[in-house]
C-alpha positions in Angstrom: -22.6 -24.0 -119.3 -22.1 -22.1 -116.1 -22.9 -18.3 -116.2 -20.2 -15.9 -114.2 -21.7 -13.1 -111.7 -21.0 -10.0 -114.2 -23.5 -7.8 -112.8 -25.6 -6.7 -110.3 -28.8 -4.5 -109.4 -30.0 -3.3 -106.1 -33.7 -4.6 -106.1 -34.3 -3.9 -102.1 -33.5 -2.3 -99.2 -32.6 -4.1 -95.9 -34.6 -2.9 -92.8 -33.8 -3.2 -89.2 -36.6 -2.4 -86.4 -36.8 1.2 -86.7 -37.1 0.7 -90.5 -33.9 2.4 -91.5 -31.8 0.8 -94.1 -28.9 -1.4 -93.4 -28.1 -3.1 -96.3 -29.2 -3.4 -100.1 -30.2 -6.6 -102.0 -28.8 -7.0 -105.3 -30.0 -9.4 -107.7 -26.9 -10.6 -110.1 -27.0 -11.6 -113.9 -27.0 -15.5 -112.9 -30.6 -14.6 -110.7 -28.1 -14.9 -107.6 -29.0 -13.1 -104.5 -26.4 -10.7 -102.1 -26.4 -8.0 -99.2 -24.2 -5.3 -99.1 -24.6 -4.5 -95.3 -24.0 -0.6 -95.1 -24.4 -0.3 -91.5 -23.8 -2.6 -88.7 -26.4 -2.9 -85.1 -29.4 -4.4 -85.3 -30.3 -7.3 -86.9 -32.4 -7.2 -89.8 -36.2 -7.2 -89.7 -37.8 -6.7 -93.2 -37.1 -6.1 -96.6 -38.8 -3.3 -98.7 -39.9 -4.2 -101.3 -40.9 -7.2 -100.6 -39.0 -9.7 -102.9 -41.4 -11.7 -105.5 -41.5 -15.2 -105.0 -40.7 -16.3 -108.3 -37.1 -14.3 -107.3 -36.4 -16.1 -104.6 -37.5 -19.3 -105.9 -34.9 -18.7 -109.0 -32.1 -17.4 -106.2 -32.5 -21.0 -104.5 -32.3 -22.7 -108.0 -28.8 -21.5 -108.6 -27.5 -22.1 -104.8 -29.2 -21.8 -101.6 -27.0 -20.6 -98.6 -27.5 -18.2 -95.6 -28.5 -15.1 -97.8 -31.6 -17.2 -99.2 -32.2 -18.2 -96.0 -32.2 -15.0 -94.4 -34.0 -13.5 -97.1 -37.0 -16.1 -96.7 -37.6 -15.6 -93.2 -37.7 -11.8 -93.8 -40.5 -12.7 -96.4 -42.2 -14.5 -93.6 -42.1 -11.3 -90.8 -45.3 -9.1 -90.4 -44.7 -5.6 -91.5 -44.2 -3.1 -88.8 -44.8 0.4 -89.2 -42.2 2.7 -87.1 -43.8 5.6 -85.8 
């Protein structure tokens, strides 16, 4: 039985270079990952929180696309402190 996207919860905060936010991850009801981008310019650099592996791992499970992608390579970048 496939489960419909009924709901969703922000679980992190998108971050571009100068560590303002620029979009939200929410985590849906079917473990599905999304962005709502709130503000367009830089591209993203990190992701705060940092998302738990065992959420990304059940993201990819259900599909895998661009936002898993993206979100994995975020994962992957050093932390940088803006001053």
């Amino acid at each position: 039985m496939k489960h419909c996207k009924e709901e969703a919860a922000p679980i992190a905060r998108v971050l571009d270079d100068m560590g303002k936010t620029i979009g939200w991850v929410y985590q849906w009801n079917t473990s599905e990952l999304t962005i709502l981008w709130i503000k367009k310019g830089g591209p993203a650099k990190s992701i705060e929180p940092p998302l738990c592996l065992q959420t990304l791992a059940l993201a990819k499970a259900v599909t895998r696309d661009a936002i898993t992608d993206l979100l994995e390579t975020l994962l992957d970048q050093p932390k940088k402190n803006p001053r």
